[in-house]
ZAVO-977064 format. One record per residue (C-alpha): residue in one letter; x, y, z. Coordinates in Angstrom, 1 decimal, padded with zeros to 4 digits. Each point is the difference from the previous one (the first is absolute). Layout:
// ZAVO-977064
+------+--------+--------+--------+
| code |     px |     py |     pz |
+------+--------+--------+--------+
|    a |      X |      Y |      Z |
...
+------+--------+--------+--------+
// end
This chain:
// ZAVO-977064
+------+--------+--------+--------+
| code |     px |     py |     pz |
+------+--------+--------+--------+
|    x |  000.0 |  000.0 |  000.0 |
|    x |  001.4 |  003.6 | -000.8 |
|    x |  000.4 |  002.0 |  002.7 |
|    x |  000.4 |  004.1 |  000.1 |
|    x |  001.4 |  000.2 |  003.2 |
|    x |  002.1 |  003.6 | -000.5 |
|    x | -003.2 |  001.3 | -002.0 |
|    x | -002.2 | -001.2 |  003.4 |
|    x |  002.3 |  002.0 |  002.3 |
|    x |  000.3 |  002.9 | -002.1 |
|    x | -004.2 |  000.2 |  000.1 |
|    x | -001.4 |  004.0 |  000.7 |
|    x |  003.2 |  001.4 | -000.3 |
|    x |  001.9 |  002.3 | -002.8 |
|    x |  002.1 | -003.0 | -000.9 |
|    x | -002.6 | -002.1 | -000.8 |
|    x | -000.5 |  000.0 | -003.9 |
|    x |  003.8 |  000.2 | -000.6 |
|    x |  000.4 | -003.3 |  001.9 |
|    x | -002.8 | -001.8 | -001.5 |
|    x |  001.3 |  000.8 | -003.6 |
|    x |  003.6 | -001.1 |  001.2 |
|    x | -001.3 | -003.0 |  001.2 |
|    x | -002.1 | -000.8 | -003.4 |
|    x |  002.7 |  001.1 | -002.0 |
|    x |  002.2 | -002.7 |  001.5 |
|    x | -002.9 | -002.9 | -000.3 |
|    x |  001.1 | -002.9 | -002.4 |
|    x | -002.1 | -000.3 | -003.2 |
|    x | -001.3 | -003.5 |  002.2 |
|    x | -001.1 |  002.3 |  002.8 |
|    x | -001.8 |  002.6 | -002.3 |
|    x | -002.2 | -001.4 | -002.7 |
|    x |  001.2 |  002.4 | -003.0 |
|    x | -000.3 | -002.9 | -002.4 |
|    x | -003.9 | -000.5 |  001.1 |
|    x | -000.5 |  003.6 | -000.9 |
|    x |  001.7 | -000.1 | -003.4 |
|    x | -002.0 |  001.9 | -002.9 |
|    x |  002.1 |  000.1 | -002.5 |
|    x |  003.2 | -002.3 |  000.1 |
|    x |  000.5 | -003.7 |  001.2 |
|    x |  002.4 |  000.4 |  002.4 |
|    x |  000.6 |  002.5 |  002.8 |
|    x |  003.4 |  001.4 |  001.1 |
|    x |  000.9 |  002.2 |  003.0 |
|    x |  001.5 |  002.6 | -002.7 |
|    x | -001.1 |  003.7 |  001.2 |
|    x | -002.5 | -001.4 |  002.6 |
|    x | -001.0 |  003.2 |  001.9 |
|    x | -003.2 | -000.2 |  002.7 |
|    x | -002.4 |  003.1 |  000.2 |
|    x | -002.2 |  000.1 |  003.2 |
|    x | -003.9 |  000.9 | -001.4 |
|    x | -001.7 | -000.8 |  003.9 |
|    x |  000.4 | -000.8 |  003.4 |
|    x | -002.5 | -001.1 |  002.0 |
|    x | -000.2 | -002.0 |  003.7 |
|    x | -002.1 | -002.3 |  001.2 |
|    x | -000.6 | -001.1 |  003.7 |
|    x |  002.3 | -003.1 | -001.2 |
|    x |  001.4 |  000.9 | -003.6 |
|    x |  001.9 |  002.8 | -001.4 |
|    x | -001.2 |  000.1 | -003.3 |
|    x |  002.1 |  001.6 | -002.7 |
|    x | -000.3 |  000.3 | -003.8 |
|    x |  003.1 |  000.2 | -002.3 |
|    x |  000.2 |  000.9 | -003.3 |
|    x |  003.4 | -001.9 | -001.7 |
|    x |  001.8 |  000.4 | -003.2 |
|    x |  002.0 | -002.1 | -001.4 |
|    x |  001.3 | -001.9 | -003.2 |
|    x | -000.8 | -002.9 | -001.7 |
|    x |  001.6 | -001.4 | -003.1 |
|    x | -001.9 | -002.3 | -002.9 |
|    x |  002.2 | -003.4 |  000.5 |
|    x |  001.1 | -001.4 | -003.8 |
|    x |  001.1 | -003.4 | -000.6 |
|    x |  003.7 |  001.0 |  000.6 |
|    x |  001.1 | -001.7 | -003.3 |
|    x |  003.2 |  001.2 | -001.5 |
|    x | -001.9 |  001.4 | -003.4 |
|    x | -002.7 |  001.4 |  002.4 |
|    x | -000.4 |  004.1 | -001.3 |
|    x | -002.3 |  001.1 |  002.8 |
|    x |  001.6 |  002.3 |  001.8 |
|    x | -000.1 | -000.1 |  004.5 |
|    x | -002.2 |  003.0 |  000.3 |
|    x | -001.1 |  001.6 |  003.5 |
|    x | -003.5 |  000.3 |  000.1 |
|    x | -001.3 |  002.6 |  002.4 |
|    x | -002.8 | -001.7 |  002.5 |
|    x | -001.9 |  001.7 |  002.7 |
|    x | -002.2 | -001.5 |  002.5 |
|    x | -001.9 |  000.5 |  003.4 |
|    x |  000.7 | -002.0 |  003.1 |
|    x | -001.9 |  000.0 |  003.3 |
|    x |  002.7 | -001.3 |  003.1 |
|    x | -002.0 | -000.7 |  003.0 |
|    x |  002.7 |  000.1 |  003.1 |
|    x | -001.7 | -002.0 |  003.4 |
|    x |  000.8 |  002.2 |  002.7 |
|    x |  001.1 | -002.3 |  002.6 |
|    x |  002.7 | -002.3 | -002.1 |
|    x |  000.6 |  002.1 | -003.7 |
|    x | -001.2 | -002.7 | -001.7 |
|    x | -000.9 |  001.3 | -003.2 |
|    x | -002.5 | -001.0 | -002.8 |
|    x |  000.2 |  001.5 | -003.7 |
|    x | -002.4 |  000.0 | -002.0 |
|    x |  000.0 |  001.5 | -003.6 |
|    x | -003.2 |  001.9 | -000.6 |
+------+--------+--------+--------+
// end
């Protein structure tokens, strides 16, 4: 389970948003689903992943924050040696929602 631990502690205070991007920024394309999200390419990469906070909100048992994230995808060819497609960045864009519980960080994404 994926746990936002420095995000939790940083909760109502200035440093909150810069530690949550931080900590999604760092997430391994298994931890954050980027490749469910995909729109236009077939494979996700971490290349100029940047998070964008859009809401916070707090429950009596959740903090409940939506994301948006961009990223890159590329259109995987068959890697033959007489292969002309060109490895082309594809700009994607999606919107997350991280719900954080407030008593252990345990943290559930969902892509909206």
């Amino acid at each position: 389970m994926l746990t936002l631990t420095k995000s939790l502690h940083a909760w109502n205070t200035e440093q909150f948003k810069l530690t949550f991007i931080e900590q999604i920024t760092q997430l391994s394309l298994e931890e954050l689903p980027l490749q469910q999200a995909l729109l236009l390419g077939s494979y996700a990469t971490r290349d100029n992943l940047q998070v964008m906070v859009n809401s916070m909100d707090e429950q009596s048992e959740n903090i409940l924050i939506t994301a948006g994230i961009f990223y890159s995808s590329i259109i995987a060819g068959c890697n033959c040696s007489d292969d002309p497609t060109p490895v082309d960045l594809n700009s994607e864009y999606c919107e997350m929602l991280f719900i954080i519980n407030k008593s252990n960080a345990e943290t559930c994404i969902k892509i909206m």
